[in-house]
C-alpha positions in Angstrom: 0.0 0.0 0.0 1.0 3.4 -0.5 0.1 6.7 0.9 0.8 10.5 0.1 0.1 12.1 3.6 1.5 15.6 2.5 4.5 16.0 4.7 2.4 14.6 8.7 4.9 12.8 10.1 3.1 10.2 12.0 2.6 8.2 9.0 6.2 7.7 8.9 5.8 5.4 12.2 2.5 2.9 10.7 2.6 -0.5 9.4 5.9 -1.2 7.7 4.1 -2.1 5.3 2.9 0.9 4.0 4.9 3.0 1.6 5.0 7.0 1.9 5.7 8.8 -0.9 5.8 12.5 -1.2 3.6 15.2 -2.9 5.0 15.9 -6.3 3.3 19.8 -6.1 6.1 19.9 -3.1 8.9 18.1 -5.2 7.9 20.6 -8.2 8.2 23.4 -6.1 12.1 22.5 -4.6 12.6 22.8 -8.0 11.2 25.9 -8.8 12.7 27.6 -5.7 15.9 26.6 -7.0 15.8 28.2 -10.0 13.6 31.2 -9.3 16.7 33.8 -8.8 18.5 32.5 -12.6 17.2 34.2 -16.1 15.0 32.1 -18.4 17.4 31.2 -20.8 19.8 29.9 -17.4 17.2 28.3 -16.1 16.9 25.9 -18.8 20.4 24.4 -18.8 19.5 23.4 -15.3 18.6 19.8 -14.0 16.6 21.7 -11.9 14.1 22.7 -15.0 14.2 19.1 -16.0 12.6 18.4 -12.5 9.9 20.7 -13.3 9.0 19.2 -16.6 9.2 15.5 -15.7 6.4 17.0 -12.8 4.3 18.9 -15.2 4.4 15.5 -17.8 3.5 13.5 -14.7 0.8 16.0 -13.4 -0.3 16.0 -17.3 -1.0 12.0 -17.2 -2.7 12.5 -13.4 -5.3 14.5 -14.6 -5.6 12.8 -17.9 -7.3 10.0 -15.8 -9.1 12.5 -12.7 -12.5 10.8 -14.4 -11.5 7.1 -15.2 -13.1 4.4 -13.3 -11.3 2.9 -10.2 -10.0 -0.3 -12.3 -8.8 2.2 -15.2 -7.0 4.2 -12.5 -5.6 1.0 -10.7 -3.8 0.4 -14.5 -2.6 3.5 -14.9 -1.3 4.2 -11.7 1.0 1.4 -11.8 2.1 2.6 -15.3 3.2 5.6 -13.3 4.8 4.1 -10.7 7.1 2.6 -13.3 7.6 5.9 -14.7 9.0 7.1 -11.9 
């Protein structure tokens, strides 16, 4: 099982069985914060700009299946797990 408990910490102590994985709006925005002070053009040649797309692509695939039906999503969110 997994579970995105946006940053509480007393998940971190449950079943060891359960896996918690983090909020990729957070991870996104570690990467923007990064970045934020550099010119566009710099910005691009950073790893850190990579971050941000490979969020946005992944966000892009999230919301392509917001309405799918709970099997559909089950698919799919393993795809993403391999994606990752």
């Amino acid at each position: 099982m997994k579970l995105r408990p946006h940053g509480y910490q007393v998940y971190h102590s449950l079943d060891p069985g359960i896996t918690v994985v983090g909020c990729l709006a957070h991870m996104k925005r570690k990467f923007t914060d990064a970045i934020k002070a550099l010119s566009p053009e710099e910005q691009k040649k950073t790893v850190y700009f990579k971050g941000q797309e490979y969020c946005d692509y992944l966000f892009h695939i999230e919301k392509k299946y917001n309405d799918a039906d709970p099997g559909e999503r089950r698919i799919n969110g393993c795809f993403m797990i391999i994606l990752l």
